[in-house]
N, C-alpha and C positions, 0 to 999 in steps of 0.2 A: 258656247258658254265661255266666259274669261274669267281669269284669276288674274288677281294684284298682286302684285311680289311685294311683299314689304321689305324693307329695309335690315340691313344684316345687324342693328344696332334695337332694333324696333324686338328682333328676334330675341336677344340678348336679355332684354329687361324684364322675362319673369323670372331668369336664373339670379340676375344681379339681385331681386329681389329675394327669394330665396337664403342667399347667401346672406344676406343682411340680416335677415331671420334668425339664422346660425350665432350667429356672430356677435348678434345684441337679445336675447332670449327676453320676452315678457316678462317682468316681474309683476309677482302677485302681491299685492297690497297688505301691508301687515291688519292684523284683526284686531279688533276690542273684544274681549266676552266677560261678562258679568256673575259673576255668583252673589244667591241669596238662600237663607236659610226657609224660605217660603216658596224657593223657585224648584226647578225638575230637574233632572239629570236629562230627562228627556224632550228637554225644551230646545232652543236655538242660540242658550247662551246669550241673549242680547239682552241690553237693558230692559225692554220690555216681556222679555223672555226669557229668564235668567237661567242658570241651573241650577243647582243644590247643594252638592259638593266643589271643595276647593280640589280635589284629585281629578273630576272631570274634564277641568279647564287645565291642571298638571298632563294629563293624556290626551290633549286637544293641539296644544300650543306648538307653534313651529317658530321658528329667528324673526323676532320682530312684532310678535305676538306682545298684547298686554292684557291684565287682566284685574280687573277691579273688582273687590270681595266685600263687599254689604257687611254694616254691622250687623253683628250675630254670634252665638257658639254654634261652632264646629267641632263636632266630636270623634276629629279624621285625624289621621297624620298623612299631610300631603307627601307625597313622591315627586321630584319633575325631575326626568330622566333627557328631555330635550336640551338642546344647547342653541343659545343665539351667535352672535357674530361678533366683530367690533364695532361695526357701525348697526348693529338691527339686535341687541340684548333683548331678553323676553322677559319683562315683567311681571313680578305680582306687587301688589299693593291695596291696601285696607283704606276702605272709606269708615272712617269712624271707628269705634271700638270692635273687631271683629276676632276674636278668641281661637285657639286652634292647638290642637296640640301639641302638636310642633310639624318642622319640614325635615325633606330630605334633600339634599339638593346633589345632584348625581349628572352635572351637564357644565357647560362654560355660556359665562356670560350670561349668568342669574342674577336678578335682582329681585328682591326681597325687601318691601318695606311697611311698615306703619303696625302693624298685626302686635295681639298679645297673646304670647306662647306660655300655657301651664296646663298642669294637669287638671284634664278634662272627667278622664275614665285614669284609673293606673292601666288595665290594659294594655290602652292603647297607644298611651304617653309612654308606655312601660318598653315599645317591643323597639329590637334592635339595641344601639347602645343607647335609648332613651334621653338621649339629650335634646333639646326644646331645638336647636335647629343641628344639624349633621349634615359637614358636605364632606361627602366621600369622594373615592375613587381619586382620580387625577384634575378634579375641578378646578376650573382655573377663570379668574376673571370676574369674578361675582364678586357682590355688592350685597351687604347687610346691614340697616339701617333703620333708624327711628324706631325699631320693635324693642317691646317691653316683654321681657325673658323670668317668669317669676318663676320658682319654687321647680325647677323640674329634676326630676328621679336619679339621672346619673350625672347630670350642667348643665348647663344653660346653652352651652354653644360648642363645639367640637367641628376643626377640619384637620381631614388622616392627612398622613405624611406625604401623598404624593400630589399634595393640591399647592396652588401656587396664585403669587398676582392676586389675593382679595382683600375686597377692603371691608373693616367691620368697625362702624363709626354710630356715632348718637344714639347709642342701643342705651334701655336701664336692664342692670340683672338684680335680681332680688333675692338671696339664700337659695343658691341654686347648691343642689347636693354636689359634696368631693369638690364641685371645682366649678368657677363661672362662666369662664373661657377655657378650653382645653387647644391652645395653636398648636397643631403640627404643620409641617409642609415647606416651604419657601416661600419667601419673599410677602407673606402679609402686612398689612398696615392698619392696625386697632390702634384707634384714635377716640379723642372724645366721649367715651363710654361713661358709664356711670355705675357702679357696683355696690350694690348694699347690702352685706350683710354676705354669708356664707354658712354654711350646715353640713353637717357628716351626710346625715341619715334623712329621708325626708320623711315627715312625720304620718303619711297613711300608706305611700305604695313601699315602704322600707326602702331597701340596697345599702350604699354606704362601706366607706374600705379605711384608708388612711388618716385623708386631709378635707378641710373646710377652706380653702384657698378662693382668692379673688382671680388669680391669672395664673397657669403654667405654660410653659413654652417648651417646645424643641424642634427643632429645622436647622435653618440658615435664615439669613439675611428678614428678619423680620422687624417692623418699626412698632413701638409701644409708645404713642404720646398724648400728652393733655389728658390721660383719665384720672375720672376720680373715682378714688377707692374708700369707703366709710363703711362704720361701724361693724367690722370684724370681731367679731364679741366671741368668747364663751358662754354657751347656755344650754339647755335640755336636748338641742339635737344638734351638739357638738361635739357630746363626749369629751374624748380624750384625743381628737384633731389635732393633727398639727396644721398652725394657720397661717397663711403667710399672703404677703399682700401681690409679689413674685414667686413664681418657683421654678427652678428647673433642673432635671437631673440627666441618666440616660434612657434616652429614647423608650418607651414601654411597649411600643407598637412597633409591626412587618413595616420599612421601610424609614424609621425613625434613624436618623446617624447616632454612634456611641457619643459622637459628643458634639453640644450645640456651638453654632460660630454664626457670628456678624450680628450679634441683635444688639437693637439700642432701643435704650429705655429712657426717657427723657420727659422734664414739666409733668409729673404723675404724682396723686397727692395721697399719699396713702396713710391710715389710721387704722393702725393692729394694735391699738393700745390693750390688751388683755394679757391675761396672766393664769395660771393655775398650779403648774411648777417652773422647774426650771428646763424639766425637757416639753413643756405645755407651756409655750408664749409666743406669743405674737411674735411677727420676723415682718421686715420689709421685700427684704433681697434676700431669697436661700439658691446661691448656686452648685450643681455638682455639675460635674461630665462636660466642661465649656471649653472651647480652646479658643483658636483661631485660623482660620483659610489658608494663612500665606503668612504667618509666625508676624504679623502688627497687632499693632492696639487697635487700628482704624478698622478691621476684620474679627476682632475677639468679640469680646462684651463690652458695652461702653453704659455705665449708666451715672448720667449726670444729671443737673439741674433737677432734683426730685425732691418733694415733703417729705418725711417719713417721718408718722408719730408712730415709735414700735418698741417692746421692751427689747428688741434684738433691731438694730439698724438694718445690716448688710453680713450677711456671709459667704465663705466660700467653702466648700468642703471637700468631697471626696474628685478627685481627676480635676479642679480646677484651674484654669489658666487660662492669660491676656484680659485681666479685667482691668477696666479703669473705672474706675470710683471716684469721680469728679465734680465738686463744685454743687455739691449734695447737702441737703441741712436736715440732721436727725434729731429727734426731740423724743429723752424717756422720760422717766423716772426714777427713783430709787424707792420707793416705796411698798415693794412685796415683800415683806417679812424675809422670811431668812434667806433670801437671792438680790439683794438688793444692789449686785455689781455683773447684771448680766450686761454683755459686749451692745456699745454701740455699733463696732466692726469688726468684725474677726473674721481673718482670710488664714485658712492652715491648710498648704499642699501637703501630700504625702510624699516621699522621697524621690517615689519613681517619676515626678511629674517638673516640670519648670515649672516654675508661678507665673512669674511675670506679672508680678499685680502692679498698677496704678494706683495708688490714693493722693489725692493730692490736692487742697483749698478745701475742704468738707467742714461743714459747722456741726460741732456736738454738743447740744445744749440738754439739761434736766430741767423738772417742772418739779415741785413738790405736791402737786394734787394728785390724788388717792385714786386713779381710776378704777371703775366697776369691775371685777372680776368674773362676773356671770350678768351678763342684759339678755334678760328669758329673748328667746327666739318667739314671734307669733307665725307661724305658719297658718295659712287657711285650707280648710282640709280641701279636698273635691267635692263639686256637686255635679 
């Protein structure tokens, strides 16, 4: 019997192969999966095979994942606890009107789009801090967009203090209770929003504490531009709110700094024209607790080129410092009866503190129209 010797090169190449295996690993294909309100949880998630719940496809998705959600109500509040990549983000996105309670977004590199979040059940819109979307924890990189955020129990939108890098653009909010946006964290960029209207209390699951606010803020380095803010009214589920088209104070949240630095507010058109007293009116700009990073302007607060229609323009109150107030055009009126000289600007440090304010090129003009003092709230209940 003979043997062939092969070659010591011939030997070689199923290790070389081997190694190459190592060293460039199989990727697996990112998924599509479908949700319909007529499909199974125990289905294959495919077009033709959809599931049922939006949570199913939340507990399914890996980096790179997408997932498409049928019009329909959903009477869930999604979780996605997964995270995508930089280059492989895990989508969700609504085909058509597809309703839901709200999300929670607990991962990096979420996107979020087209969906309308309101109260479904109180329940279930209710649990947690009940805001129509919530990204906690350290989320970082996510995207929320094109959804329609109406009427929900505690706001409309909320990211905690340790989230960072999101962006939250061409959303509508609608009288979302206390507050429409709640930013904490670092470095967001809420652009192009659209806000209507504001409520203490929402009128069937209650809650409700302070303020009926368009936007609050506290972090670092966050950009607010191009939104429109309208029709902040007083009316039946405002009470006795304070309303403001901005606000920001110290931090109220585990991880919030005592005092906020580097946000800029810019091209923002806001209309708080209401009235009730003098400690009950409309405000544009209410800041406390603001400083700056590194004692500049370019690191404080910067808020320029904005509308303001508001019986109070801009303020500064309690711990504030390095605001610039630039190149701003405020428009009140004199026309509420016995307060008819509330401030288009009033910036008052307290002693212990540097101001360091900017004001500087700002237009202050009055209108002599009467505006409404109460435009009823219509909230629609749950069904």
């Amino acid at each position: 019997m003979s043997f062939q010797v092969l070659p010591k090169s011939a030997l070689r190449l199923p290790f070389l192969f081997l190694w190459l295996l190592l060293l460039h690993p199989c990727t697996v294909a990112a998924a599509t999966y479908y949700v319909d309100p007529g499909g199974n949880d125990a289905n294959a998630g495919t077009l033709a095979s959809p599931w049922s719940t939006v949570q199913k496809a939340a507990d399914t998705v890996v980096a790179g994942d997408t997932v498409y959600v049928q019009a329909g109500t959903y009477d869930e509040r999604a979780t996605i606890t997964a995270s995508g990549t930089t280059s492989s983000p895990i989508f969700f996105e609504a085909l058509g009107t597809a309703e839901i309670n709200g999300f929670v977004l607990d991962g990096d590199y979420i996107q979020v789009r087209g969906f309308t979040v309101r109260v479904i059940s109180c329940a279930i819109a209710g649990q947690g801090f009940a805001h129509g979307i919530d990204v906690t924890g350290s989320s970082s990189n996510f995207v929320i967009e094109n959804n329609r955020i109406i009427q929900m129990i505690d706001g409309g939108l909320h990211t905690a203090p340790m989230t960072s890098a999101g962006i939250i653009r061409n959303n509508y909010f609608e009288e979302n209770a206390q507050t429409n946006l709640d930013i904490h964290g670092s470095g967001h960029l809420v652009e192009n929003n659209e806000v209507n209207g504001a409520i203490l209390k929402h009128p069937v699951c209650s809650s409700g504490n302070d303020d009926a606010n368009a936007i609050t803020v506290f972090g670092t380095g966050h950009i607010f531009r191009n939104n429109y803010i309208h029709d902040l009214r007083y009316g039946p589920y405002t009470g006795k709110a304070h309303i403001d088209c901005f606000q920001t104070f110290g931090g109220w949240q585990a991880g919030d700094p005592a005092r906020n630095t580097a946000l800029l507010f810019e091209h923002n058109y806001c209309d708080v024209l209401t009235y009730q007293t003098a400690d009950e009116a409309g405000a544009g700009f209410t800041m406390e607790d603001t400083s700056s990073t590194d004692a500049s302007y370019a690191n404080g607060i910067i808020i320029r080129n904005n509308l303001i229609f508001a019986p109070g323009c801009s303020s500064g109150q309690e711990n504030t410092s390095w605001v610039s107030f630039v190149q701003n055009t405020c428009v009140t009126t004199p026309a509420w009866g016995a307060d008819p000289q509330l401030p288009g600007m009033d910036y008052w440090p307290p002693p212990s503190y540097d101001n360091h304010h900017y004001l500087i090129q700002n237009i202050s003009s009055t209108i002599s129209l009467t505006p409404s003092t109460s435009t009823p709230n219509s909230p629609t209940a749950p069904r």
